[in-house]
Structures are given as structure tokens and as C-alpha cells.
LOKOLNU-211389 format. One record per atom (N, C-alpha, C): residue in three letters; atom name; x negated, y negated, z; residue number from 1. Coordinates in steps of 0.1 Angstrom, whole numbers, always signed. Example, Ala and Ser with C-alpha at 12.3 -4.5 7.8 and 13.67 -1.06 7.14 Angstrom:
BEGIN
[Ala N [-132 +57 +78] 1];
[Ala CA [-123 +45 +78] 1];
[Ala C [-132 +33 +78] 1];
[Ser N [-128 +22 +71] 2];
[Ser CA [-137 +11 +71] 2];
[Ser C [-129 +0 +79] 2];
This chain:
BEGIN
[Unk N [-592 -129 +5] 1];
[Unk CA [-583 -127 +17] 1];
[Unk C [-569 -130 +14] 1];
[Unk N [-567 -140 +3] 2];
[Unk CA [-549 -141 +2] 2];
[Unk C [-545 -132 -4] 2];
[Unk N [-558 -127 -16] 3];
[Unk CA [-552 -117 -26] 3];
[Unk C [-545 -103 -14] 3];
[Unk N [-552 -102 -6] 4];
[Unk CA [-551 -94 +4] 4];
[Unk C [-536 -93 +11] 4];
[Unk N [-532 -104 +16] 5];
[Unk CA [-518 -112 +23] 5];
[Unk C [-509 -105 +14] 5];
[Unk N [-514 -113 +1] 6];
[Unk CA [-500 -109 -8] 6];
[Unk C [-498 -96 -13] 6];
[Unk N [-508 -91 -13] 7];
[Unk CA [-499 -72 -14] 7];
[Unk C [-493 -67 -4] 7];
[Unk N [-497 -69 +8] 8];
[Unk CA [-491 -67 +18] 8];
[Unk C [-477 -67 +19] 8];
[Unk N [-478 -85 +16] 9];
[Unk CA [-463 -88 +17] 9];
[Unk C [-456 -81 +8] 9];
[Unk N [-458 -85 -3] 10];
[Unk CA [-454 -79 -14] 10];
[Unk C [-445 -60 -16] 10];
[Unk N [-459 -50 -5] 11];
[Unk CA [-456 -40 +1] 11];
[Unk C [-441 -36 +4] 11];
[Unk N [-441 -46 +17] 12];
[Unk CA [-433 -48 +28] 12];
[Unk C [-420 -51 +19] 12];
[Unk N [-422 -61 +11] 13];
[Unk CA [-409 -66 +2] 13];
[Unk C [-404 -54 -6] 13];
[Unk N [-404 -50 -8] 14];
[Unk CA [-403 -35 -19] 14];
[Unk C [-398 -31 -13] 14];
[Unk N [-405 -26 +1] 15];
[Unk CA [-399 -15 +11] 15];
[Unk C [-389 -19 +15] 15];
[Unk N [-383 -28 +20] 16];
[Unk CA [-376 -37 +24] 16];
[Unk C [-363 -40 +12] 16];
[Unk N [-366 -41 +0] 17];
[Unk CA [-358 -41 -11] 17];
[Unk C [-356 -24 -12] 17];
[Unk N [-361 -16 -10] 18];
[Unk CA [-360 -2 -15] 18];
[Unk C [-346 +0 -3] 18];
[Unk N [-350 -4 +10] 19];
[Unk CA [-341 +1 +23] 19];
[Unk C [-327 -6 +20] 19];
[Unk N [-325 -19 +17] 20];
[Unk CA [-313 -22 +12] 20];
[Unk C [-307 -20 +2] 20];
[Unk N [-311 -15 -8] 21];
[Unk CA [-305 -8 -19] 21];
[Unk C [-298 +8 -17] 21];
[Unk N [-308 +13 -7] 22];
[Unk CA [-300 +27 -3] 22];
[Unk C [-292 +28 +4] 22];
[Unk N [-293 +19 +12] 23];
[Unk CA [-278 +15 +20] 23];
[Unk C [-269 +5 +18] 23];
[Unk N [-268 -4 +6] 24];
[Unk CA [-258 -5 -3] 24];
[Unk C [-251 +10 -8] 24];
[Unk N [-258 +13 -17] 25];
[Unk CA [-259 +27 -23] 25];
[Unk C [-247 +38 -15] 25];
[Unk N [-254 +44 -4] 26];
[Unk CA [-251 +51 +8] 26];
[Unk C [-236 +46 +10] 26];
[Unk N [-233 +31 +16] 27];
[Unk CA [-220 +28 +19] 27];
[Unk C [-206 +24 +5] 27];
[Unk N [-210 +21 -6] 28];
[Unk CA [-205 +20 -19] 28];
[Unk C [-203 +35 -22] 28];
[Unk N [-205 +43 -18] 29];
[Unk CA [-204 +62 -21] 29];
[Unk C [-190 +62 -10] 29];
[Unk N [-199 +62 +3] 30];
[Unk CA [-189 +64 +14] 30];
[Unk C [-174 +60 +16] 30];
[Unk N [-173 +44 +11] 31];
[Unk CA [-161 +37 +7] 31];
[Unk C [-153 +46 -8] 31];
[Unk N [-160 +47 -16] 32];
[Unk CA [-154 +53 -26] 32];
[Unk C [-148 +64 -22] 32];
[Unk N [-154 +74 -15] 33];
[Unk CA [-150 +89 -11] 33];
[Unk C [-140 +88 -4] 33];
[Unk N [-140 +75 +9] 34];
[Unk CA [-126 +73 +16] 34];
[Unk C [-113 +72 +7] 34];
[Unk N [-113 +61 -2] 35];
[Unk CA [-104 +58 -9] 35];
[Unk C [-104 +65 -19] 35];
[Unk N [-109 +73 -21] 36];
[Unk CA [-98 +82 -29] 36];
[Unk C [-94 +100 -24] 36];
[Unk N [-99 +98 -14] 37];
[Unk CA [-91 +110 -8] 37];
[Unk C [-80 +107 -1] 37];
[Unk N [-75 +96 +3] 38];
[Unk CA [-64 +95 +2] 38];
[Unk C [-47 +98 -8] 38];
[Unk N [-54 +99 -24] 39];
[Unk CA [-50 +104 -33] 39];
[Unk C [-44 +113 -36] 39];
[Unk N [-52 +124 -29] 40];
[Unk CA [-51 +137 -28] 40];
[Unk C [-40 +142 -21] 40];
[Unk N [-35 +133 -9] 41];
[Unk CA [-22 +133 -1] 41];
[Unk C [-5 +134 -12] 41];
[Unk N [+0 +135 -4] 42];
[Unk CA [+16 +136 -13] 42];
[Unk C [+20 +126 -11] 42];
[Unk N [+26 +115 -16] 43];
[Unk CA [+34 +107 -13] 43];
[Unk C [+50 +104 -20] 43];
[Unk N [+61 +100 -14] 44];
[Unk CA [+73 +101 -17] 44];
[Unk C [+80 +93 -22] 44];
[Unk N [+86 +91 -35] 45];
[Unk CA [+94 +76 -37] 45];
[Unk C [+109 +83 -42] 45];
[Unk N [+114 +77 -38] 46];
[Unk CA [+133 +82 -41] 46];
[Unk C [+136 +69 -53] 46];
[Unk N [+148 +73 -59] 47];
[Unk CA [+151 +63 -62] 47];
[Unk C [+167 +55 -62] 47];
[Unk N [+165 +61 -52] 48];
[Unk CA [+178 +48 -44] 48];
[Unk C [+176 +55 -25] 48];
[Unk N [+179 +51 -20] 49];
[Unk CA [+174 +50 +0] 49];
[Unk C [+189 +51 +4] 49];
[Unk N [+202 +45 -4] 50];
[Unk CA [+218 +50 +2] 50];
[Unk C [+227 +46 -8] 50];
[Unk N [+236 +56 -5] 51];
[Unk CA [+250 +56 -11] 51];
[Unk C [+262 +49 -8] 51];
[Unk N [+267 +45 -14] 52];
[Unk CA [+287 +41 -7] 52];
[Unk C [+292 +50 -11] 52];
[Unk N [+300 +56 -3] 53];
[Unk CA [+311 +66 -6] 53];
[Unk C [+321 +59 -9] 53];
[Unk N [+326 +43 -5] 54];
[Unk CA [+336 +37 -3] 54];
[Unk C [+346 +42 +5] 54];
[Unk N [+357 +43 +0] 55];
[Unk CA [+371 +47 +14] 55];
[Unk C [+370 +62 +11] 55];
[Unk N [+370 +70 +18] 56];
[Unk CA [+369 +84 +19] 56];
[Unk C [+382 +89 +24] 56];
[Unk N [+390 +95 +23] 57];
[Unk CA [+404 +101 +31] 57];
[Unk C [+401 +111 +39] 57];
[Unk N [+404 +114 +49] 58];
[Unk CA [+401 +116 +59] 58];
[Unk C [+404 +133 +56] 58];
[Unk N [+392 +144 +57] 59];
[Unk CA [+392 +159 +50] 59];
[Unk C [+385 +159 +39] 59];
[Unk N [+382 +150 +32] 60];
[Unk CA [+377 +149 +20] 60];
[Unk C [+362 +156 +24] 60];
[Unk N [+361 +163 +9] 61];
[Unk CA [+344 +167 +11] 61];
[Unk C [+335 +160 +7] 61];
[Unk N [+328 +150 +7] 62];
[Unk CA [+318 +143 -4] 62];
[Unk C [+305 +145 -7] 62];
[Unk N [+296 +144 -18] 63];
[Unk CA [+287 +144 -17] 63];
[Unk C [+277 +139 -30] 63];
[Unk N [+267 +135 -23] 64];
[Unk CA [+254 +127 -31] 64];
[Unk C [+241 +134 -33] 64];
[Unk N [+236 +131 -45] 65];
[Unk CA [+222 +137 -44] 65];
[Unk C [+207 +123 -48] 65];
[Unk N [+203 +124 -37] 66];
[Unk CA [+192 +117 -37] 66];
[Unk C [+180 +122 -45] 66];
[Unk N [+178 +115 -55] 67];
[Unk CA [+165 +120 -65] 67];
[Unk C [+155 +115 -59] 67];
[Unk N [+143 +121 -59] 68];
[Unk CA [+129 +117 -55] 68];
[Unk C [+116 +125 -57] 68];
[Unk N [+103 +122 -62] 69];
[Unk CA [+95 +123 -68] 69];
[Unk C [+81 +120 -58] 69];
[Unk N [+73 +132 -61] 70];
[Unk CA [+58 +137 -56] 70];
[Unk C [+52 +128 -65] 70];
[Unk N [+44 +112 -61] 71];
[Unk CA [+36 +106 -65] 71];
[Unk C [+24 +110 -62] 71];
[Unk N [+21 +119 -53] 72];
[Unk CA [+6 +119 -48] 72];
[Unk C [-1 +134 -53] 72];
[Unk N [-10 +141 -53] 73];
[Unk CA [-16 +150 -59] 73];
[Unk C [-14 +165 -51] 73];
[Unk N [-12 +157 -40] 74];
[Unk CA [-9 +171 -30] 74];
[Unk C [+4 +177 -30] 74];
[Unk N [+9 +187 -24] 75];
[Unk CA [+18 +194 -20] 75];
[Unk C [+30 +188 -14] 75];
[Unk N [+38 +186 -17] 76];
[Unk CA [+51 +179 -7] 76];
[Unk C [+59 +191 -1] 76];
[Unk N [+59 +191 +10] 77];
[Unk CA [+64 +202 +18] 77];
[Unk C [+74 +189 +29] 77];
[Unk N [+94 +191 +31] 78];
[Unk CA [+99 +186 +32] 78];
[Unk C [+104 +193 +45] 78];
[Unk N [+101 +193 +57] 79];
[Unk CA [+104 +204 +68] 79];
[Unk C [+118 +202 +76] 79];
[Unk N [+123 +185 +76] 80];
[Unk CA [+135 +187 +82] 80];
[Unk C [+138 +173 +75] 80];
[Unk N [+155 +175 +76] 81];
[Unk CA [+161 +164 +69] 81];
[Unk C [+176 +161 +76] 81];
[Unk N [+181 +150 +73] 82];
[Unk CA [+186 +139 +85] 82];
[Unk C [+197 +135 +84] 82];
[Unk N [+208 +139 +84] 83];
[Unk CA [+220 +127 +77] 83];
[Unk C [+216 +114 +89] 83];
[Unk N [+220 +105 +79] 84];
[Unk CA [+219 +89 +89] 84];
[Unk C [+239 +84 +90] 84];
């Protein structure tokens, strides 16, 4: 009769081991897929954010060019832009 008990258990443990491994499994996939489709997004780094013009005379034309660079894998599409 124990020999009995313990396959049972034993059964049940397996199955039970089998069910938490696929859903380790299942959410270790899921997390992965999150984090890296974010990747796939464009993301933007300049490398400088402002300029000094210093004293400007007043008529003067001035101007700067901000360099900046598509880190991310996607498309950078730039639809409106701002003087500050």
C-alpha cells in the first residue's frame, strides 16, 4: 500500500514539476519578446541640446546645426520642429 502512496505522489510531483516549468518557460519567452521589441523603435541622441550665439548685433543672420543620430532600428521620421 505505500509502494502505492508513493507513485501517486510521485505522479502528481512530476505533473506539478512539468506545470511550473512551462510557465517559467511561457513567461521567460514573453519578457524576452517585450524587451526587445522595444528595440526595434527609433530612438534619438543629439550631440549637444544648445548653442550660445553670444552677443548677436541686431540684423545679424545666425545659425547652428544640431547633429543627431537614429540609435534605434526603426525609422526616424521627424514631423515638426521648434525653435526654443
Amino acid at each position: 500500500m505505500k509502494q502505492k502512496v508513493n507513485n501517486v505522489s510521485l505522479y502528481f510531483n512530476s505533473k506539478r514539476l512539468i506545470f511550473i516549468v512551462s510557465i517559467l518557460f511561457i513567461l521567460v519567452f514573453f519578457v524576452t519578446d517585450v524587451s526587445s521589441a522595444g528595440k526595434k523603435d527609433p530612438s534619438i541622441t543629439f550631440s549637444s541640446y544648445e548653442y550660445d550665439f553670444g552677443k548677436v548685433k541686431e540684423g545679424r543672420i545666425v545659425a547652428h546645426i544640431f547633429k543627431f543620430k537614429n540609435n534605434g532600428k526603426g525609422t526616424l521620421i521627424i514631423k515638426k520642429l521648434r525653435a526654443g
